[in-house]
C-alpha positions as CSV (number, residue, x, y, z in Angstrom):
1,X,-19.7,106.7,59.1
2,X,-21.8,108.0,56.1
3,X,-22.6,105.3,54.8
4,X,-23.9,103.9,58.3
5,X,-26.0,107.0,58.6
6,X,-27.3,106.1,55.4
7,X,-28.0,102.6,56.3
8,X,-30.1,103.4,59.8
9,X,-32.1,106.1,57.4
10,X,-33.0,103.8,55.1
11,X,-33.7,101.0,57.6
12,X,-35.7,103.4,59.5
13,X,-37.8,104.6,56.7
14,X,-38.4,101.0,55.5
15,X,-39.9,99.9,59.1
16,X,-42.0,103.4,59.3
17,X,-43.5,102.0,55.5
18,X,-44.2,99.1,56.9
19,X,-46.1,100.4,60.5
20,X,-48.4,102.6,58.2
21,X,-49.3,99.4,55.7
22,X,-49.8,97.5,58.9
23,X,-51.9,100.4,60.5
24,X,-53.9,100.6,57.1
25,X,-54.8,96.8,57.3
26,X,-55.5,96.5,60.7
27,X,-57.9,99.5,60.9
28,X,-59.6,98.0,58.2
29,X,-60.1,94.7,59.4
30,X,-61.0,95.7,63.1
31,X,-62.2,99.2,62.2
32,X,-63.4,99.7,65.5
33,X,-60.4,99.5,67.9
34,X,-59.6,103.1,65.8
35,X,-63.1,104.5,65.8
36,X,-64.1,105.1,70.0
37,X,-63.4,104.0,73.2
38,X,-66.4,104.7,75.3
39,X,-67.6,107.8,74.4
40,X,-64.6,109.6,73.2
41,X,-64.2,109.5,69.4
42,X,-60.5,109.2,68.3
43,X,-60.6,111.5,65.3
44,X,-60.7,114.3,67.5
45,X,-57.1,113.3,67.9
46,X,-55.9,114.1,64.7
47,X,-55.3,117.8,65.4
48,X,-54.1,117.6,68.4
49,X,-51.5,115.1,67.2
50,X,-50.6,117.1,63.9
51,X,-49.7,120.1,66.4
52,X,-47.0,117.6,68.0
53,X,-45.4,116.6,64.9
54,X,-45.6,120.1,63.7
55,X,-43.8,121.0,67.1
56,X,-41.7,118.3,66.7
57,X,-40.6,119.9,63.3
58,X,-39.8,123.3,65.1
59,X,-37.5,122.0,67.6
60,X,-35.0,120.4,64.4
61,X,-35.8,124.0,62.7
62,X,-32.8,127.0,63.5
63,X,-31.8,130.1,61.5
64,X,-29.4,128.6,59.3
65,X,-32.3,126.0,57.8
66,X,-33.3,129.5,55.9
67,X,-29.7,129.7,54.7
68,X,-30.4,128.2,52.0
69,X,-32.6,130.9,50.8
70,X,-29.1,132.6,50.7
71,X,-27.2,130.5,48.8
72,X,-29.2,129.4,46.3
73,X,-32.2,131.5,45.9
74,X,-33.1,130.3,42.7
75,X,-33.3,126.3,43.6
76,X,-35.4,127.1,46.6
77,X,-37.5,129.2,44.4
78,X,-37.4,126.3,41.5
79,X,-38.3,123.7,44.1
80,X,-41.2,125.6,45.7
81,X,-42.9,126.7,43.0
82,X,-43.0,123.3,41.4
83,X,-44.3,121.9,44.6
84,X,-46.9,124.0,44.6
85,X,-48.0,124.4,40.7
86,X,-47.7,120.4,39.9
87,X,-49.1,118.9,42.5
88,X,-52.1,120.9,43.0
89,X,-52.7,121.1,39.1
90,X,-52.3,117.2,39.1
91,X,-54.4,116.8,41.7
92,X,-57.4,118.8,40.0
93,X,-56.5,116.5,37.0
94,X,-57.0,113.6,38.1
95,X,-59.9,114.6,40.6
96,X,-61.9,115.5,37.1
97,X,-60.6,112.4,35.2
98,X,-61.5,109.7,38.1
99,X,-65.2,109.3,38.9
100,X,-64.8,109.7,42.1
101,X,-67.9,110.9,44.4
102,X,-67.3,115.0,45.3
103,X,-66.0,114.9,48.5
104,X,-63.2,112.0,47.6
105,X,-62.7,114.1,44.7
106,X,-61.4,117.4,46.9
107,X,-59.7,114.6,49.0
108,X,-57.8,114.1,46.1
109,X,-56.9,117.8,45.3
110,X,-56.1,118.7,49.0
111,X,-53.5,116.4,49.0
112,X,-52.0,117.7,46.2
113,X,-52.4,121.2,47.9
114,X,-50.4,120.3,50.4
115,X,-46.9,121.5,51.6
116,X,-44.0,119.3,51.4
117,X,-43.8,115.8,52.9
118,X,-41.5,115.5,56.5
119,X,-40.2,112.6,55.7
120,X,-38.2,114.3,52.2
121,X,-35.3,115.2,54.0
122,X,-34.5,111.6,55.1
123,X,-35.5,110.5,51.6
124,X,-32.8,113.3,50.1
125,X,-30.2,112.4,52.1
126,X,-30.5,108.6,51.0
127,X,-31.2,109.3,47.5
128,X,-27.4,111.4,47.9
129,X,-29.4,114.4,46.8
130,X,-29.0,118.1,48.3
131,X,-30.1,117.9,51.7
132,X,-29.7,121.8,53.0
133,X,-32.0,122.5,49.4
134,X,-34.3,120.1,50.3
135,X,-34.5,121.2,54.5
136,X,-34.8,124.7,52.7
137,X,-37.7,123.5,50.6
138,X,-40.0,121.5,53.3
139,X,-39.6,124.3,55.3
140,X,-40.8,127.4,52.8
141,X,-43.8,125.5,51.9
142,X,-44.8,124.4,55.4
143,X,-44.8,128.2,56.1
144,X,-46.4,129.5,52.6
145,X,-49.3,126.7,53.4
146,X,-51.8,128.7,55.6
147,X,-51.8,130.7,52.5
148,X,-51.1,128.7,49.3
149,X,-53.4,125.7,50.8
150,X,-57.1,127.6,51.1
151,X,-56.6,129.7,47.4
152,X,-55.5,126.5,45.7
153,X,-58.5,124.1,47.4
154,X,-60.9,127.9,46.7
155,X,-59.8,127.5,43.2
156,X,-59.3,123.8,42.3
157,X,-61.9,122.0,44.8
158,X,-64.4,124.2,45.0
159,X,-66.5,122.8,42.5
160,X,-66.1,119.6,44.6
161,X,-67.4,121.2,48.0
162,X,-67.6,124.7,49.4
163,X,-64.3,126.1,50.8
164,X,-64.0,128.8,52.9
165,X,-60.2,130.4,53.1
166,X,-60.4,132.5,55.9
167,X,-61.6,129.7,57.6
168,X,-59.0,127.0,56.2
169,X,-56.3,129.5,56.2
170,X,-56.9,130.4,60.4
171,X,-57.0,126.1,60.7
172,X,-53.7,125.7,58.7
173,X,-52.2,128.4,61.2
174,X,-53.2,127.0,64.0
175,X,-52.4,123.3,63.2
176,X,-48.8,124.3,61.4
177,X,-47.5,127.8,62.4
178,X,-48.0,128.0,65.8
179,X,-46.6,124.5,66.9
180,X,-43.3,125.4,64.7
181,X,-43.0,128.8,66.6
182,X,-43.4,127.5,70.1
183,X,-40.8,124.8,68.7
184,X,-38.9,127.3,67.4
185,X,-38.7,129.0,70.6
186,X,-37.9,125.6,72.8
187,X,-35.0,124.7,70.3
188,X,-33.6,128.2,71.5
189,X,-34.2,128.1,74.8
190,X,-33.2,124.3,75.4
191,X,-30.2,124.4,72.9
192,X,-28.3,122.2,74.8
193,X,-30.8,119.4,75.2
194,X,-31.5,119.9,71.0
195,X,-29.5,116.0,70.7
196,X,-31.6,114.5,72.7
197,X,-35.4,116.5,71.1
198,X,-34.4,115.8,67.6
199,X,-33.8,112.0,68.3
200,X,-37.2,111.8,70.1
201,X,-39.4,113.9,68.2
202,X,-38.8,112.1,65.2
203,X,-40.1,108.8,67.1
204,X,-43.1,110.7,68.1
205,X,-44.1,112.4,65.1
206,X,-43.6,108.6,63.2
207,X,-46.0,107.1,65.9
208,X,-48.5,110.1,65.4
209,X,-48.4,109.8,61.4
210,X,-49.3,105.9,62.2
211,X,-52.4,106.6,64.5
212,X,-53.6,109.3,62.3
213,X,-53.5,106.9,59.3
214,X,-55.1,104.5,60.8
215,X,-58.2,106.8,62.6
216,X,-58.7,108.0,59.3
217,X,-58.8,104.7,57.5
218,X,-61.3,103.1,60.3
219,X,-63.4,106.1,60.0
220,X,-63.6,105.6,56.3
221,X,-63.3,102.0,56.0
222,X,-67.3,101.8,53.9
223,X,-65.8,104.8,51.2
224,X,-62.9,102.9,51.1
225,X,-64.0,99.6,50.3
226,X,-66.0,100.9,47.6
227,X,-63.4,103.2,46.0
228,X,-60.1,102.0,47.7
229,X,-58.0,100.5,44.4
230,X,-59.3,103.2,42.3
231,X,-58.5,105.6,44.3
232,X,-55.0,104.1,45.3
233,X,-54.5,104.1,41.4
234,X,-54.9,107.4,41.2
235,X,-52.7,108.4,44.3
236,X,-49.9,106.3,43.1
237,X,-50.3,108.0,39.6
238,X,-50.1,111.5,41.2
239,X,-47.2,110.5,43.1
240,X,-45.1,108.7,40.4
241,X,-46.3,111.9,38.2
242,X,-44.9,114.1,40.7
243,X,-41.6,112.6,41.2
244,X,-41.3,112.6,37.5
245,X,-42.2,116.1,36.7
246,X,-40.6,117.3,39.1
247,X,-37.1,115.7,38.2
248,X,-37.3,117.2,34.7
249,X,-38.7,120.4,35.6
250,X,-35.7,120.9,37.4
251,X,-33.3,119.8,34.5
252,X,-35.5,122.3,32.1
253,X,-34.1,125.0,34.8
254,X,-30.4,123.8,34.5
255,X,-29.9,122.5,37.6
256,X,-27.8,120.1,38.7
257,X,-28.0,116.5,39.0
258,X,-28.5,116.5,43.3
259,X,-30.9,119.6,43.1
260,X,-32.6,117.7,40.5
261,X,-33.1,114.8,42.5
262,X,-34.5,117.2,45.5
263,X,-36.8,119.0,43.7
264,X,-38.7,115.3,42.0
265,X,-38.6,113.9,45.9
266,X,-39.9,117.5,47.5
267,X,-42.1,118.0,44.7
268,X,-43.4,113.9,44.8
269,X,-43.7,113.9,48.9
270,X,-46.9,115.6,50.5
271,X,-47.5,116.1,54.1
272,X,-50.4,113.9,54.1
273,X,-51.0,114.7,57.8
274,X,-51.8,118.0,57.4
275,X,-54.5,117.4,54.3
276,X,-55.7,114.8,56.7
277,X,-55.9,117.5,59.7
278,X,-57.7,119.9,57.0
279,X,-60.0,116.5,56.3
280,X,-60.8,116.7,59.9
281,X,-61.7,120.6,60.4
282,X,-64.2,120.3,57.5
283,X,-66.1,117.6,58.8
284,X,-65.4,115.1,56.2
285,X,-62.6,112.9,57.7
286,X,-64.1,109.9,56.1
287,X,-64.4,110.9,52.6
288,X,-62.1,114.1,51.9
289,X,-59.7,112.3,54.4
290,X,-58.9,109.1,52.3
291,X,-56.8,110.3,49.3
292,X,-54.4,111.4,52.1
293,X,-54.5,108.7,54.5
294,X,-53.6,106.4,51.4
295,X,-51.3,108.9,49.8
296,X,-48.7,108.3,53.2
297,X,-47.9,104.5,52.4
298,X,-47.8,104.9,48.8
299,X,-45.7,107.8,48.9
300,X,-43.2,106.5,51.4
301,X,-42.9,103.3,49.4
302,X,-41.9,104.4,46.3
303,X,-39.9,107.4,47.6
304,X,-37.9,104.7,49.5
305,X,-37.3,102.3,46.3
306,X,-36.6,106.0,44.5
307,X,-34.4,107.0,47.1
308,X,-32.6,103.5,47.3
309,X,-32.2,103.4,43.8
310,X,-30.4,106.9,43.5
311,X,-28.3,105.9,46.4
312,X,-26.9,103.3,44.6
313,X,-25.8,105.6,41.6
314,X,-24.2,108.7,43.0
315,X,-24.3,111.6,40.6
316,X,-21.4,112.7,39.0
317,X,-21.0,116.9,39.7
318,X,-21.4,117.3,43.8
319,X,-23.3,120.7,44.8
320,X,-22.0,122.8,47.6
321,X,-22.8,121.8,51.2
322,X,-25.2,118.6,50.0
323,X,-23.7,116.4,52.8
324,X,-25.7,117.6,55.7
325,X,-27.2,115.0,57.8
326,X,-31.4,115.8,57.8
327,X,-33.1,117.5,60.6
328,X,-36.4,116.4,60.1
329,X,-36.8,112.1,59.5
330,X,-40.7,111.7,59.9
């Protein structure tokens, strides 16, 4: 039965990958079937959409998600401070060593900025790694990012273009906290209909990553053409960079070989969206807006081959409570 769960996961993941690299293409061969129709321009979407998905992520969200908290304090800590300490400081990195124009540039540090990816959990559980740490984890940055986001992108991409955190931070609230609270809320009230919202909202939230990917590529598609291998160079470094660091980071702090493995995939996984949303608010959705809109394929690609690849080499020591089917697969 597992290992069927384990199988639809993995299929699953595999045919989201290959709807964004289809969205990517398209929207950059026929840019404008992802720009307008009639008057109504289609970035004005994004938001709206990232507020679903965000939703989405509230109804799969209960009290005992911050259990882990609880139980092992000092992982959740581990994993969110890396998160939030590599990423962003390879981000600046590689924003400084690329000679990217400014605003690609603080493309490239917001996505490092940004919380953890949605689609970890899913990546966790195929990678046999420990799921309830890494639910823990995506969950405890998505609520630190109102905060952590705007003094990270004040500090690191502010050279880049002017950043204004009350601002970003009131943005990040209203794109990520509210939607999880009114989600929260539903998932209480309609309990008994939770089966049914956490196999949908999944489906939606997959569906509104896609669009947004491809919006944001079309609306980009001149930058992109002139930057677009470089800069997917340096997004797949920042990735691959981040899953690495974040592996041994974790094995500096004595953790075990699962928790290991969740901290390199929570710590290698951004949510792209919501840098993308950010992208949006500031008016630059077709510069600061690319390093994210690439960052989704690329990541899920090589989380999947990562994830695959642990899945097929179970660790050896088994953490407490690490078989928990994910909550959140998009």
């Amino acid at each position: 039965m597992k290992s069927e769960t384990n199988a639809k996961s993995s299929y699953r993941n595999l045919i989201y990958t290959a709807l964004i690299i289809a969205a990517v293409a398209t929207a950059l061969a026929f840019p404008n079937l992802f720009t307008q129709v009639g008057d109504f321009q289609l970035k004005r979407l994004i938001v709206p959409l990232l507020q679903i998905i965000m939703l989405g992520m509230g109804t799969t969200m209960a009290i005992k998600d911050f259990e882990g908290v609880i139980k092992q304090p000092r992982a959740v800590f581990v994993g969110v401070t890396c998160h939030f300490i590599i990423m962003p400081l390879l981000g600046y990195t590689l924003a400084n060593s690329f000679s990217f124009p400014p605003e690609i540039a603080a493309g490239v540090v917001l996505i490092g900025c940004s919380p953890s990816g949605l689609a970890s959990n899913v990546m966790c559980f195929i990678a046999k790694a420990n799921v309830p740490l890494s639910i823990t984890v995506t969950t405890i940055s998505t609520l630190l990012a109102p905060f952590v986001m705007p003094a990270l992108m004040k500090l690191l991409a502010g050279q880049f273009i002017e950043i204004s955190f009350w601002k970003m931070m009131l943005e990040i609230m209203q794109i990520v906290i509210l939607p999880v609270i009114v989600g929260l809320i539903l998932n209480r009230i309609f309990h008994k209909s939770a089966v049914f919202i956490n196999r949908v909202m999944p489906l939606v939230s997959m569906a509104g990553i896609v669009l947004i990917v491809a919006i944001i590529t079309a609306a980009g598609r001149d930058s992109l053409l002139t930057v677009g291998w470089t800069l997917a160079l340096c997004v797949l470094i920042h990735n691959l960079t981040g899953f690495f660091l974040g592996y041994w980071s974790a094995r500096v702090f004595g953790m075990d070989e699962q928790s290991c493995r969740t901290v390199a995939i929570e710590v290698g996984l951004q949510n792209g969206g919501l840098a993308s949303g950010i992208a949006v608010q500031l008016g630059k959705v077709a510069t600061v807006g690319l390093a994210p809109a690439l960052f989704g394929p690329i990541m899920n690609t090589t989380g999947s081959l990562l994830a695959t690849y642990w899945s097929q080499r179970p660790p050896k020591e088994v953490a407490v409570g690490t078989t928990s089917t994910p909550q959140t697969a998009a």
